[in-house]
N, C-alpha and C positions, 0 to 999 in steps of 0.2 A: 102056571109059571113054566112048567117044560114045554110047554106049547109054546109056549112064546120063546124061549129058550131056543127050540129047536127051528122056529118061523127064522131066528137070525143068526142062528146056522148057515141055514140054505140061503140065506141073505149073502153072508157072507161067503162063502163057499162060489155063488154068481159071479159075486165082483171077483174073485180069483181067476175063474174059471176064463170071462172077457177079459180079464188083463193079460193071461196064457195065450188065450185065443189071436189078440190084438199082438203080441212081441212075438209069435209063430208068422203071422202073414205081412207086417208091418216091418219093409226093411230099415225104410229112415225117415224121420221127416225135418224139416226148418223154416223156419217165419222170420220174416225180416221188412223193418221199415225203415222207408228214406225217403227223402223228398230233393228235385234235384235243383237247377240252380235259376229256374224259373218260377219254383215253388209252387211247383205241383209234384203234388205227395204219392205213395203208392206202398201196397202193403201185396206181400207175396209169399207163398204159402206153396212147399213142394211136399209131396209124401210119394215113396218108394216101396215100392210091393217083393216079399220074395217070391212069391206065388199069383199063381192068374194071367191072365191072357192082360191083363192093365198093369203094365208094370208100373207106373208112373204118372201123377195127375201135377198139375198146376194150376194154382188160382191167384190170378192178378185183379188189387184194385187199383184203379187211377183217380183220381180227387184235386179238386184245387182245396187252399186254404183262402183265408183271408188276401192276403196278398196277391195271390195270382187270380183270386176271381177277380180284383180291383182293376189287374193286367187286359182279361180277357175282358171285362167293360170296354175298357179304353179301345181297347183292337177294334171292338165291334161296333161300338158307337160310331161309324163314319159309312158305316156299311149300308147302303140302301134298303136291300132284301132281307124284309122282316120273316121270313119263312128260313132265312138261312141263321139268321138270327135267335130263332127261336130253337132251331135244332142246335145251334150250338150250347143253348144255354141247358137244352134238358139231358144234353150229354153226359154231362158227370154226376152222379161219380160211375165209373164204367167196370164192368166185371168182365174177364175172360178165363177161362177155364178149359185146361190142354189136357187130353188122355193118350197116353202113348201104350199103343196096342203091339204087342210083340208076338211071335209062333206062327203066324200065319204067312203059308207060302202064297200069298195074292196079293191083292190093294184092296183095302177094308174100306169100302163106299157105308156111310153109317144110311138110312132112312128115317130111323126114329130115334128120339132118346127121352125115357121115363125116367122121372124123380119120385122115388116112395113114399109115398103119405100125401105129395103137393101135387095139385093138378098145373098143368102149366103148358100153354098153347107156344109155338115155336112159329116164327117165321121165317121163311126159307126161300135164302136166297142168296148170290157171291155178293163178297164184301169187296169195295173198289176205294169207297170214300167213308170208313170208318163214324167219324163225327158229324156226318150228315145223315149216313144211313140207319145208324146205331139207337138213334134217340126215338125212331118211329116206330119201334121194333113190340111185338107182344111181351110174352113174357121173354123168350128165349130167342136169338138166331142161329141159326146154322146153315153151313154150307148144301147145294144138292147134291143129292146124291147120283147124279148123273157124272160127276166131276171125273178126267181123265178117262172118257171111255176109252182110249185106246189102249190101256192095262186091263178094262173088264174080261174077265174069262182068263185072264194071262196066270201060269202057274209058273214061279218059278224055282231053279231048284233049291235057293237057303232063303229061311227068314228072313222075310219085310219087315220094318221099321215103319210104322204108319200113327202120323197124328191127328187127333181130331181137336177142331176148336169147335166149344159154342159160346156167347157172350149171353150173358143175363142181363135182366135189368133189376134194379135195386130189389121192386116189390118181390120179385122170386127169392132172392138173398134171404128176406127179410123172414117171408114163409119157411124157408128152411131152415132158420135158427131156430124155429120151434120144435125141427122133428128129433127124438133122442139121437139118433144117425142119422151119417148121410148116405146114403145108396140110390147109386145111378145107374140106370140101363141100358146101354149101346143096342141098338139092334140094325145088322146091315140089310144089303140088300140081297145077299143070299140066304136070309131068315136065322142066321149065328148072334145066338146073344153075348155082350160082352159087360160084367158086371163089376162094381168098384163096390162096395160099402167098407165104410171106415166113422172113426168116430166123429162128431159135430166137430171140425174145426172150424167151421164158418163162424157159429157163434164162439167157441173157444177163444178163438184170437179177433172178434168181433170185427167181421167183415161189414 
């Protein structure tokens, strides 16, 4: 009986200790959903850091409903190319996911980014035609890391402001509702890791 007593203690005493943990590093966060007037829906998810090289993540979904996939029939029924057709249809629902990196007097070129627990292949490449290029994609895209070489090596004297987008696709999503958190790994090209973990909101507000 104190043994087990004591097992939920420490039980207890954990979940304090992550809720401490979590209101020390977690400045704010808000979820909101709407759909606008073509009725295509979208769900969006901000969280605010007081601490960390990540002050600031975003995660957007976009989605048709009934009505607006009825819409996007109609559009594309007249449409010759079945190739253009087909990427349009496997497009949604579409995840994008912004990390704003703050402290660093350079431009933060990322090269890789790990998701903890989930293995997940990236393809890389500029985005120009979003709904075309999007739907062919692995699990992840992102930008290269070649982008703006004429700021590579460039120091300057105050804090840069630098964001990074990657887009998911559903199956990734989907992976990561299972992991108890979520923790992501930036890594640039001058080998500086830049790290998020916070709790499952993906599954939370069921992305």
């Amino acid at each position: 009986m104190k043994g087990g007593m004591f097992t939920q203690f420490i039980s207890i005493m954990y979940c304090v200790f992550s809720f401490c943990a979590l209101s020390i590093f977690l400045l704010s966060a808000d979820f909101k959903t709407y759909c606008d007037k073509d009725d295509y829906c979208y769900k969006e998810y901000t969280e605010k850091f007081k601490f960390g090289s990540i002050s600031r993540i975003f995660l957007k979904k976009s989605y048709t409903t009934g009505i607006s996939r009825e819409k996007e029939r109609l559009r594309l029924k007249n449409i010759p190319d079945k190739e253009y057709k087909k990427a349009q249809g496997a497009y949604f629902p579409s995840y994008s996911l912004d990390f704003s990196i703050v402290g660093e007097h350079r431009a933060v070129n990322i090269k890789q980014v790990s998701f903890d627990g989930v293995k997940a292949t990236p393809s890389i490449f500029e985005l120009f035609e979003p709904s075309w290029q999007l739907a062919e994609i692995k699990d992840f895209q992102m930008g290269l890391s070649s982008v703006n070489k004429q700021f590579l090596g460039v120091i300057f004297p105050v804090p840069v402001n630098n964001t990074f987008t990657v887009h998911l696709r559903k199956r990734l999503i989907d992976k990561l509702k299972l992991q108890p958190r979520i923790k992501i790994t930036l890594i640039s090209i001058y080998g500086k890791k830049f790290v998020m973990e916070t709790d499952n909101f993906i599954k939370k507000y069921n992305f």
